[in-house]
N, CA, C and O atoms as CSV, one atom per row, in Angstrom:
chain,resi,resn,atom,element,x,y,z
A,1,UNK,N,N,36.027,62.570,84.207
A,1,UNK,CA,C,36.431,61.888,82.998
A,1,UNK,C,C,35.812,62.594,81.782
A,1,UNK,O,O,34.589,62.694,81.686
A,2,UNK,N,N,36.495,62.994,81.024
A,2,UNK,CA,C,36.263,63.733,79.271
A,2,UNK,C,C,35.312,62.542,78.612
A,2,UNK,O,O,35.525,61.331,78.675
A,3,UNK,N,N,34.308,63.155,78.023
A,3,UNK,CA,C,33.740,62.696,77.310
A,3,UNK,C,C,34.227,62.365,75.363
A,3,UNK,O,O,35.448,62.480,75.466
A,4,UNK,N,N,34.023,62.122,74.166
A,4,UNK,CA,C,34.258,62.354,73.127
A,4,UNK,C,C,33.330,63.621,72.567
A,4,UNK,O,O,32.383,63.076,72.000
A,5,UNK,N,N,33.208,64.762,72.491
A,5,UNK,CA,C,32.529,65.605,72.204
A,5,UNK,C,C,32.835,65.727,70.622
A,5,UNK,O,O,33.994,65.523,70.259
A,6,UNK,N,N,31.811,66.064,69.627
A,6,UNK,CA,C,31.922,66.011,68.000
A,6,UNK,C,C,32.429,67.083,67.792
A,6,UNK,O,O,31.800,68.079,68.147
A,7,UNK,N,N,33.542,67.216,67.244
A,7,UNK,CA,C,34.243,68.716,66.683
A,7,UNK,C,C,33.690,68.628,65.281
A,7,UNK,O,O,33.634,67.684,64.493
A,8,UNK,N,N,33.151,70.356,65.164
A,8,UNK,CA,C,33.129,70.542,63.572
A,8,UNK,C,C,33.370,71.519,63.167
A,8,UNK,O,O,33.476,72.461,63.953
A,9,UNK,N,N,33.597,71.751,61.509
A,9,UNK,CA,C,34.371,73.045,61.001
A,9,UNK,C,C,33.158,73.635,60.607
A,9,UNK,O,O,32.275,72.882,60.197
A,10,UNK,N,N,32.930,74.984,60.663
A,10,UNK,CA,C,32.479,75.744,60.329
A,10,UNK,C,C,32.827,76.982,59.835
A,10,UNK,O,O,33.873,77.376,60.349
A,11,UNK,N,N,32.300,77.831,58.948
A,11,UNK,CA,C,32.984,79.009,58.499
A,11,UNK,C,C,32.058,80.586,59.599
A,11,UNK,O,O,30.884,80.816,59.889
A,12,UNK,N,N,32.970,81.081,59.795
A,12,UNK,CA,C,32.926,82.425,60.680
A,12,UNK,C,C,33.082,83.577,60.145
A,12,UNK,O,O,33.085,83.654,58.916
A,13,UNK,N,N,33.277,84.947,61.092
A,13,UNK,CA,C,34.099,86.183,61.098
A,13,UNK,C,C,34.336,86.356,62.653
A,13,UNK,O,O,34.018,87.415,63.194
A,14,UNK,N,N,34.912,85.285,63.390
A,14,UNK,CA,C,35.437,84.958,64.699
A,14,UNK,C,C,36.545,86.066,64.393
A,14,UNK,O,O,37.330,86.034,63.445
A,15,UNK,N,N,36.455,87.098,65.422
A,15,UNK,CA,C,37.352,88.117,65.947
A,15,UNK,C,C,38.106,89.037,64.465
A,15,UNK,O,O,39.183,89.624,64.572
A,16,UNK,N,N,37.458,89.007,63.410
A,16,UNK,CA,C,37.855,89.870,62.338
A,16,UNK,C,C,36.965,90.237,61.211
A,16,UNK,O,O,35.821,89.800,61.341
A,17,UNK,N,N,37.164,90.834,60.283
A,17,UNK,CA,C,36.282,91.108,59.177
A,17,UNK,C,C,36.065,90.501,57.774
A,17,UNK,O,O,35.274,90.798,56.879
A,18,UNK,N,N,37.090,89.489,57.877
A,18,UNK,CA,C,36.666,88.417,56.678
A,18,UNK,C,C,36.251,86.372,57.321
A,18,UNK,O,O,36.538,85.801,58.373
A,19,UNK,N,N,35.665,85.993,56.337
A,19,UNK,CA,C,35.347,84.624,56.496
A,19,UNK,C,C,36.678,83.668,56.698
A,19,UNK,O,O,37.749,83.771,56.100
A,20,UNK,N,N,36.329,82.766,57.650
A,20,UNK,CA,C,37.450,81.916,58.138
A,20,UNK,C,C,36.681,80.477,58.343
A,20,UNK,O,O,35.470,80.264,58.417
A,21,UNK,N,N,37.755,79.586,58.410
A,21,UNK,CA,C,36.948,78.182,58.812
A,21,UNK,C,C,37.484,77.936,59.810
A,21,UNK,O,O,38.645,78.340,59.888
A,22,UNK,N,N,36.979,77.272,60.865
A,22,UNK,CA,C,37.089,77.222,62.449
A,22,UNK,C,C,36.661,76.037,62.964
A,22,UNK,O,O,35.486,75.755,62.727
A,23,UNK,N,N,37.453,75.090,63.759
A,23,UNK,CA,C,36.883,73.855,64.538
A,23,UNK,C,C,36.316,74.323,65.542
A,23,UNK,O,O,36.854,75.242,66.160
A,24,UNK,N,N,35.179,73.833,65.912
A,24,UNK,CA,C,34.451,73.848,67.095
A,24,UNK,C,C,33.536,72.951,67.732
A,24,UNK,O,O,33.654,71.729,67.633
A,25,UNK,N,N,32.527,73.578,68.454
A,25,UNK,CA,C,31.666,72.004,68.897
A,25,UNK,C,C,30.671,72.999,69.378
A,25,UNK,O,O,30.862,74.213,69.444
A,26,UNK,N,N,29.522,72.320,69.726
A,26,UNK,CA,C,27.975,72.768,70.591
A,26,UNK,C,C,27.903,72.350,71.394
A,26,UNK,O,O,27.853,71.142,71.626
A,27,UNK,N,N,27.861,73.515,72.331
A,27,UNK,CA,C,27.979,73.557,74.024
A,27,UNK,C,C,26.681,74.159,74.253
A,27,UNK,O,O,26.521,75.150,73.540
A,28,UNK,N,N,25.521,73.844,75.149
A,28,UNK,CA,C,24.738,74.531,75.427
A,28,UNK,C,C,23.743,75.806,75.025
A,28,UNK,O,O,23.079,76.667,75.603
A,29,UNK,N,N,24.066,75.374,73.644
A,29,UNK,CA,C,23.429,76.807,72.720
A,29,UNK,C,C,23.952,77.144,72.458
A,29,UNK,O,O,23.634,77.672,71.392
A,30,UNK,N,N,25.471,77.409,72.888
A,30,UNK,CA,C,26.694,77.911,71.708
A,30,UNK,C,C,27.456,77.068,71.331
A,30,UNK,O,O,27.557,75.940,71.813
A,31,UNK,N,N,28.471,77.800,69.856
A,31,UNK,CA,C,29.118,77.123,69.634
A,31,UNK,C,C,30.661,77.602,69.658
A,31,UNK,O,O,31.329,78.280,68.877
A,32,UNK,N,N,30.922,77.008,70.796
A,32,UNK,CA,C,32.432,77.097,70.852
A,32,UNK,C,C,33.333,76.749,69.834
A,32,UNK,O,O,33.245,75.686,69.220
A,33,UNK,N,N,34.461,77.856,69.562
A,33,UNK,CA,C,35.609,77.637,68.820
A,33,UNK,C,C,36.969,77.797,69.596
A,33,UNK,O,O,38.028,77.220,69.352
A,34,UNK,N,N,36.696,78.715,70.590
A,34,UNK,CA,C,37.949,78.885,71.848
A,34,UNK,C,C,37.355,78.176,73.209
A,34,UNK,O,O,36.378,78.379,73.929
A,35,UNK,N,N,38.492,77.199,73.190
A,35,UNK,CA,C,38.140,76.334,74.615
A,35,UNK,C,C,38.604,76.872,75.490
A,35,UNK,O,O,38.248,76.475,76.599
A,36,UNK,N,N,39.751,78.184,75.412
A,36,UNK,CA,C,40.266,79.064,76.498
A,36,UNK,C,C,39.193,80.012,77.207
A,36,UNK,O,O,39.374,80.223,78.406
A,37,UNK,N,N,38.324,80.480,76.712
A,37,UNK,CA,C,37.485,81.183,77.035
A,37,UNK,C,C,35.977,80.894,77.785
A,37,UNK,O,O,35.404,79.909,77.319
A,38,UNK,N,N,35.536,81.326,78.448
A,38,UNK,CA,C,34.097,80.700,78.433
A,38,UNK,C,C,33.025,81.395,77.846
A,38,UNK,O,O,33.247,82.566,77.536
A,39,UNK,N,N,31.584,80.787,77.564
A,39,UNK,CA,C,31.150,80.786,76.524
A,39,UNK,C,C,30.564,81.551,75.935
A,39,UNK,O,O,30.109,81.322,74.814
A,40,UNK,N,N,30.408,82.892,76.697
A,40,UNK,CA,C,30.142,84.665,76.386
A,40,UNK,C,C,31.390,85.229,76.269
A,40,UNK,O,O,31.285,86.434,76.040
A,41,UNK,N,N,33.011,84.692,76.360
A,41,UNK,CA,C,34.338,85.275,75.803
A,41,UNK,C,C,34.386,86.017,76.456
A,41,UNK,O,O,34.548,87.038,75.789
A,42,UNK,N,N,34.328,86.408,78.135
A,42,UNK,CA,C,34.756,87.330,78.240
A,42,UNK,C,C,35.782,86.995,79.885
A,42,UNK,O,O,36.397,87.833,80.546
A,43,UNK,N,N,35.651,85.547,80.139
A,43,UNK,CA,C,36.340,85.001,81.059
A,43,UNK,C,C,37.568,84.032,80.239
A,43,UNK,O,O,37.267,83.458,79.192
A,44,UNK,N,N,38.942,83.919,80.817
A,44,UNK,CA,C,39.918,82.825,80.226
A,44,UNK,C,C,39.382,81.633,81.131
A,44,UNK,O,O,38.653,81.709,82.120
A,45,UNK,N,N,39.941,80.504,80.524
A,45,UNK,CA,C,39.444,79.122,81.099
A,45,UNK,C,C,40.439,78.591,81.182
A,45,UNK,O,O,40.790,78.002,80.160
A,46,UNK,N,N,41.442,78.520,82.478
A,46,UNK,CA,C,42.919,77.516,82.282
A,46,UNK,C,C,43.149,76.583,81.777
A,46,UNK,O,O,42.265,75.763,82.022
A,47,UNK,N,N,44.219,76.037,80.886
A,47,UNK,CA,C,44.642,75.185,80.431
A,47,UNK,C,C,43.611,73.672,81.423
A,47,UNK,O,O,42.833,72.898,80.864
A,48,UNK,N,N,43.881,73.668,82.581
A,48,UNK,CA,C,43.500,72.306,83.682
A,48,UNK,C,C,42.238,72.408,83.793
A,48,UNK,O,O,41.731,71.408,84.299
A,49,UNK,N,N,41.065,73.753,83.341
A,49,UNK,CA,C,39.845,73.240,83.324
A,49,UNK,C,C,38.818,73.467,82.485
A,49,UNK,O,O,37.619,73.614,82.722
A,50,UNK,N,N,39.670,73.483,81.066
A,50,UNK,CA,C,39.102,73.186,80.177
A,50,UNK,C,C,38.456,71.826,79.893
A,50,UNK,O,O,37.252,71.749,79.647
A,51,UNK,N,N,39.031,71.054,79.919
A,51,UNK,CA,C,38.464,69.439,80.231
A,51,UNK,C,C,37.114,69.108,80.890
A,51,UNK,O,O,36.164,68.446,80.473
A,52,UNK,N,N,37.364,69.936,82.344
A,52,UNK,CA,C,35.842,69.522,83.316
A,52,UNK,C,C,35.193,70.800,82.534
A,52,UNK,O,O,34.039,70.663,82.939
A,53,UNK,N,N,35.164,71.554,81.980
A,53,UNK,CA,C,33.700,72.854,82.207
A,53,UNK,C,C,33.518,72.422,80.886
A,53,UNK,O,O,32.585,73.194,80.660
A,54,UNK,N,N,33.664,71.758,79.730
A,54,UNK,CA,C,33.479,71.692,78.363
A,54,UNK,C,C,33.254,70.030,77.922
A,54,UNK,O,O,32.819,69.522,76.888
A,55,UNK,N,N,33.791,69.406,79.282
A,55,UNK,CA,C,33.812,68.445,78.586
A,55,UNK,C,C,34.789,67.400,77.280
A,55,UNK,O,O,34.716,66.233,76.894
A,56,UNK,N,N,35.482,68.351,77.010
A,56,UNK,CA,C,36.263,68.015,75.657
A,56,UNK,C,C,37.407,67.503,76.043
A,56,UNK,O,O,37.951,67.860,77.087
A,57,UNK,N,N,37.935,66.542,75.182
A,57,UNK,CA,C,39.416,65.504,75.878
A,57,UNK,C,C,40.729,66.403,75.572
A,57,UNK,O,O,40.881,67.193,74.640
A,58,UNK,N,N,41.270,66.205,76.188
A,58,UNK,CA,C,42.705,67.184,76.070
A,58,UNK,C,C,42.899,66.973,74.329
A,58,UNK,O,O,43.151,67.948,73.621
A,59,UNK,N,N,42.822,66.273,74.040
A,59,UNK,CA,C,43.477,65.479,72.160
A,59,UNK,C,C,42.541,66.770,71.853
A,59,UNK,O,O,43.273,67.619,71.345
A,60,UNK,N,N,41.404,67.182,71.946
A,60,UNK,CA,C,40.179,67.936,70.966
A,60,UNK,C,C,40.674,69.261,71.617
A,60,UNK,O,O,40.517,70.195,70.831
A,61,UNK,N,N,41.184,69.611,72.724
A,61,UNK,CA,C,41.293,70.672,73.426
A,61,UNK,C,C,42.591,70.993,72.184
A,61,UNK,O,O,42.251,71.550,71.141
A,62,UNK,N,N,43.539,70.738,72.324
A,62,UNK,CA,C,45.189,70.558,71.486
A,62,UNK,C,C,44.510,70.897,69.684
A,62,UNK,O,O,44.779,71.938,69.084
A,63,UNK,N,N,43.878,70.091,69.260
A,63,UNK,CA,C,43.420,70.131,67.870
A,63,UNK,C,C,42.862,71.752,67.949
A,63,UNK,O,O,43.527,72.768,67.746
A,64,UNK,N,N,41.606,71.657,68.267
A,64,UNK,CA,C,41.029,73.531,68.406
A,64,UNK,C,C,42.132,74.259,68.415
A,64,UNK,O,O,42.418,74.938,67.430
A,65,UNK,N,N,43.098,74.226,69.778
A,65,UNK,CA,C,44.181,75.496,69.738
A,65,UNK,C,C,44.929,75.531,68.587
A,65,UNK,O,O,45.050,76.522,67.867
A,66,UNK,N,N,45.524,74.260,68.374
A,66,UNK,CA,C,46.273,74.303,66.687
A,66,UNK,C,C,45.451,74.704,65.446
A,66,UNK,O,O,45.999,75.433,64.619
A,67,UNK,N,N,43.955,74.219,65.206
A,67,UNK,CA,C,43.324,74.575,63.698
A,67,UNK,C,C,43.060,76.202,63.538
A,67,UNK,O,O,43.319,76.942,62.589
A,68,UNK,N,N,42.453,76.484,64.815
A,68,UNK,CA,C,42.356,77.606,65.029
A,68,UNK,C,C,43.461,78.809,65.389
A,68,UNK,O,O,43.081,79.822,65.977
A,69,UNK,N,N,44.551,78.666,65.080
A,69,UNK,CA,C,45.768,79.147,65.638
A,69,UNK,C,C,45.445,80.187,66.881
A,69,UNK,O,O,45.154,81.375,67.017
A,70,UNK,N,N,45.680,78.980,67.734
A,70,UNK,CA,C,44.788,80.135,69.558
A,70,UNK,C,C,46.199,80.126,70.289
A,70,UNK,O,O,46.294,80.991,71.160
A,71,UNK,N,N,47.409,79.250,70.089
A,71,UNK,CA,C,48.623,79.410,70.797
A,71,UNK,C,C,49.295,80.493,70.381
A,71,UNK,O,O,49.107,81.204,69.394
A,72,UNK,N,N,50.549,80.574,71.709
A,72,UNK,CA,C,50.889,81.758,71.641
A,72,UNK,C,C,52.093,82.525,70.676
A,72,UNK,O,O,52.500,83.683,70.586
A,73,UNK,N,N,52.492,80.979,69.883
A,73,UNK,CA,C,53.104,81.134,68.450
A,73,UNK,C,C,51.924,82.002,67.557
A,73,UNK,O,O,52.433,82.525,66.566
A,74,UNK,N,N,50.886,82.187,67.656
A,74,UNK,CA,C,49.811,83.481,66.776
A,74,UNK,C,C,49.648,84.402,67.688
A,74,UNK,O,O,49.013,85.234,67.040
A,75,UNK,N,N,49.782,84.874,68.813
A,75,UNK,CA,C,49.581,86.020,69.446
A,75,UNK,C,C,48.530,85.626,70.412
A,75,UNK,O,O,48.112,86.502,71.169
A,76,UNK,N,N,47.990,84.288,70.499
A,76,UNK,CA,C,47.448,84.391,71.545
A,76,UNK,C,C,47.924,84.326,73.103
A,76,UNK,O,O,49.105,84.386,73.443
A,77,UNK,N,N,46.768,84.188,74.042
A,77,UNK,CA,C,47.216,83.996,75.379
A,77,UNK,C,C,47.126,82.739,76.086
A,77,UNK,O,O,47.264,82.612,77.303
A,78,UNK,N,N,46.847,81.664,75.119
A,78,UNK,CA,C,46.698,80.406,75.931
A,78,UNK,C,C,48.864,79.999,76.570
A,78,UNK,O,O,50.029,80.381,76.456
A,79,UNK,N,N,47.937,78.969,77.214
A,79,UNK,CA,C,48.823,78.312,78.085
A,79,UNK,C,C,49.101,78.470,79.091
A,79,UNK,O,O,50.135,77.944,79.502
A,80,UNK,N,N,48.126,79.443,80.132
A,80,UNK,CA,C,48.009,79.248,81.998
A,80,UNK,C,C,47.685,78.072,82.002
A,80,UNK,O,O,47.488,77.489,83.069
């Protein structure tokens, strides 16, 4: 069962060379902004277990991919 985990915006240079604002949350010392990934970015995290390894409710999972444009309407690779 998903917990309510606190999403917050913060400003970055997540994957480019200028400042951006980004939803995310604090996971274990980091702070996640891609729930596809795990938390050194260098593994994908399927759509079905993002929920159990993060914790985060599908609604917060959906919000991140949209604020952050992580779907594959922007070039990303979500949606395994």
């Amino acid at each position: 069962m998903s917990r309510k985990v606190k999403l917050e915006k913060v400003k970055d240079y997540y994957d480019n060379d200028y400042e951006e604002e980004r939803l995310g949350f604090e996971w274990e010392g980091f702070f996640i902004t891609d729930p596809t990934t795990s938390e050194c970015g260098r593994f994908h995290i399927p759509r079905y277990d993002v929920e159990k390894t993060y914790g985060i409710t599908e609604e917060q999972r959906d919000e991140m991919i949209s604020y952050n444009r992580l779907g594959p309407e922007n070039g990303q690779r979500y949606g395994a």
